[in-house]
C-alpha positions in Angstrom: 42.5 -54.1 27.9 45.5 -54.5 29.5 46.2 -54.0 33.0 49.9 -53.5 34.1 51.6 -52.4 37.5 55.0 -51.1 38.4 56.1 -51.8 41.6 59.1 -49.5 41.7 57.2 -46.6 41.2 53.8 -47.7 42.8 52.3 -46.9 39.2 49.4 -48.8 37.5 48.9 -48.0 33.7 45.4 -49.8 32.1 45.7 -49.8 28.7 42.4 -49.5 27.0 43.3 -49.6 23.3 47.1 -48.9 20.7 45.6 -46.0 19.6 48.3 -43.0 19.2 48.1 -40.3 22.5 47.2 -37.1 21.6 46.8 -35.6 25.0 47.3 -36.1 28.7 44.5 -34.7 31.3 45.2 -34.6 34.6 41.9 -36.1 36.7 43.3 -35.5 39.8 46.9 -35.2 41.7 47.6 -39.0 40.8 44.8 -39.8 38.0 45.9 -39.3 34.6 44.3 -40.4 31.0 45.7 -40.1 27.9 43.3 -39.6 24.9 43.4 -40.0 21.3 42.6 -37.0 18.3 38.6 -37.9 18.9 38.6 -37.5 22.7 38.7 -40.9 23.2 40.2 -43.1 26.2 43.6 -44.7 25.3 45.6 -45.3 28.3 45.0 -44.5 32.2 47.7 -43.7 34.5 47.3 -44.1 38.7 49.9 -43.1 40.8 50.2 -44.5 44.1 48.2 -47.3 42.8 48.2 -49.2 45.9 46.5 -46.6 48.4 44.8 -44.8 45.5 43.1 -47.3 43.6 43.5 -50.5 45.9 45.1 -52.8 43.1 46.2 -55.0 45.6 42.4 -56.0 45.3 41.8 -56.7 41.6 39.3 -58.1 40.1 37.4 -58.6 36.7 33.4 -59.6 36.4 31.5 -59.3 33.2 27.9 -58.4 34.0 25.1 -60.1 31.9 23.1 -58.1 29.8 20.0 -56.5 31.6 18.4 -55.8 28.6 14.1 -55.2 29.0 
């Protein structure tokens, strides 16, 4: 996953996989995800990144398992 920010446009785009876009759905006014042929997650878009999505506070924790 790659994670990277544009700071002309206020734009952040994480890139979850190379997978070819097949389609873009809106989430919301400045939410966008692209997805492959299967419906699956290839690339989100945020607009406004820093008021929307507060990426001047990023941060990355992997969780332990919390398996039974």
């Amino acid at each position: 996953m790659k994670v990277k920010y544009f700071s002309d446009t206020d734009t952040a785009l994480v890139e979850f996989t190379d997978k070819e876009v097949y389609k873009t759905k809106e989430i919301s006014e400045n939410v966008y995800v692209d997805v492959d042929r299967n419906g699956d997650i290839v690339n989100m878009t945020i607009e406004h990144a820093k008021s929307n999505a507060r990426l001047w506070e990023f941060s990355y924790q992997e969780m332990a398992s919390q398996a039974a």
